[in-house]
C-alpha positions in Angstrom: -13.3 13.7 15.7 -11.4 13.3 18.7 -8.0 14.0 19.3 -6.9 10.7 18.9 -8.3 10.8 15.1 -6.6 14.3 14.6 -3.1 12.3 15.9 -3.4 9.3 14.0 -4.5 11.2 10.7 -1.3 13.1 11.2 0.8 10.5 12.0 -0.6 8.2 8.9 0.3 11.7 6.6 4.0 11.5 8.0 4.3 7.8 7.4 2.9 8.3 4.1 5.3 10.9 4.0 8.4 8.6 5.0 7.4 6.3 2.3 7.5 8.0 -0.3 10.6 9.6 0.3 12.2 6.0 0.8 10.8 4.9 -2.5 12.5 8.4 -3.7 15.5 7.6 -2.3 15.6 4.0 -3.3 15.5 5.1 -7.1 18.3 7.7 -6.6 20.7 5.9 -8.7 18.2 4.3 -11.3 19.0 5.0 -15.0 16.6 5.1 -17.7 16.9 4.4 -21.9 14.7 7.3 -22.7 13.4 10.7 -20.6 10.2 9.7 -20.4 11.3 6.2 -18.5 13.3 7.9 -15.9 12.4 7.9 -12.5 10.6 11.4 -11.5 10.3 12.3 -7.8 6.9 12.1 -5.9 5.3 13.8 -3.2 2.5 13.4 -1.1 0.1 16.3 -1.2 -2.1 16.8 2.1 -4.8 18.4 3.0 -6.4 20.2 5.9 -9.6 18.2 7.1 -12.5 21.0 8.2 -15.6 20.8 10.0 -18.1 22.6 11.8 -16.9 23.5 15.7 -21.2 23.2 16.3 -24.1 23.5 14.8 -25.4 26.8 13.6 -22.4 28.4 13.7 -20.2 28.6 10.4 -16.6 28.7 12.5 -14.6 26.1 11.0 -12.3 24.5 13.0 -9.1 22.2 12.1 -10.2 18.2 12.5 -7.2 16.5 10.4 -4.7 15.1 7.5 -6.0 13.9 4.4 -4.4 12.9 1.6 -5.1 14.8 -1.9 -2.5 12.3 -3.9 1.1 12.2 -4.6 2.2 14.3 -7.1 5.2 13.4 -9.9 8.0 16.4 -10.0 8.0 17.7 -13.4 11.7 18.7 -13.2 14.2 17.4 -15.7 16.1 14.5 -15.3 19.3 14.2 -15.5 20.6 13.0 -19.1 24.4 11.5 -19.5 26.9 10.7 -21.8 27.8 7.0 -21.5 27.8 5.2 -24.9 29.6 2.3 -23.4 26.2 1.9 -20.6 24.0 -1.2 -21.6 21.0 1.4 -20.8 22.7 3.9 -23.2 20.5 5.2 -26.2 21.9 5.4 -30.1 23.3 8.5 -29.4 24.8 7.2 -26.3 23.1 8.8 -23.3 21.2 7.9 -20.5 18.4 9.4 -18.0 19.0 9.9 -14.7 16.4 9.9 -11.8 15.1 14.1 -11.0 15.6 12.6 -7.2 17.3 15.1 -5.2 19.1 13.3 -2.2 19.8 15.8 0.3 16.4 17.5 -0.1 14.9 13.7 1.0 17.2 13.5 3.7 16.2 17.1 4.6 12.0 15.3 4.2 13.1 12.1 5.8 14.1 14.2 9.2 11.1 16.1 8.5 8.4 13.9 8.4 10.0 11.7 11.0 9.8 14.6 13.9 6.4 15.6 12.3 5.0 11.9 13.3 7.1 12.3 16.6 4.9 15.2 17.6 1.6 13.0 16.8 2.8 10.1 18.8 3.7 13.0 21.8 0.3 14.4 21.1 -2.0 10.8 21.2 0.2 9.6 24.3 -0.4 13.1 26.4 -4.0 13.1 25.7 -4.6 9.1 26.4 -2.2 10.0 30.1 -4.6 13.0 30.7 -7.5 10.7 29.9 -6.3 8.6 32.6 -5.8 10.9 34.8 -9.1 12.9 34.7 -10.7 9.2 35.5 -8.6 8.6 38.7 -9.6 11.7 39.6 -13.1 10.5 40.1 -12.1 7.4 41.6 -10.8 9.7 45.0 
């Protein structure tokens, strides 16, 4: 792979990345009748991309971003006292979203300078490409 595919792999990670923190931060506020229907927190789980540097020799070297799958946070949510809520069980409570805001602000700022540094990384390499050919044009 070139390094453009090691950029863009990273930078599609991060955007996956963003995504999933806006749905996470979208459902913040959502309420749920029962525990089971409340909205749980996901997160994308990567994974380093490896291949042979040549071949015959066994050094692995560093090629990308994949994506393993998003994974559902199995903390608690949230359950509150509200008989008068329309969402509000028989015993009166509802089920709050596990979302923690400032922890997907804190991924949010994150992921965006992590797809930052990919852009950074696929525009240096396409000016050095350009470069290294005007050289052979002198």
């Amino acid at each position: 792979m070139s390094i453009f595919d090691i950029a863009s792999s990273g930078m599609n990670a991060q955007m996956l990345r963003l995504n999933t923190t806006a749905s996470n931060m979208a459902n913040v506020d959502t309420v749920s009748t029962t525990a089971e229907g409340a909205y749980r927190a996901r997160q994308p789980v990567f994974a380093a991309m490896m291949a042979n540097a040549s071949a015959g020799i066994n050094n692995a070297t560093q090629v990308g971003v994949q994506v393993d799958g998003i994974e559902t946070s199995q903390a608690e949510v949230p359950k509150r006292y509200l008989p008068g809520h329309p969402m509000a069980d028989k015993d009166g409570y509802i089920f709050g979203s596990n979302v923690n805001a400032v922890e997907e602000m804190a991924n949010m700022i994150s992921a965006s300078r992590a797809y930052q540094s990919n852009a950074e990384i696929f525009a240096t390499a396409k000016t050095l490409m350009l470069r290294t050919l005007q050289l052979g044009q002198q």
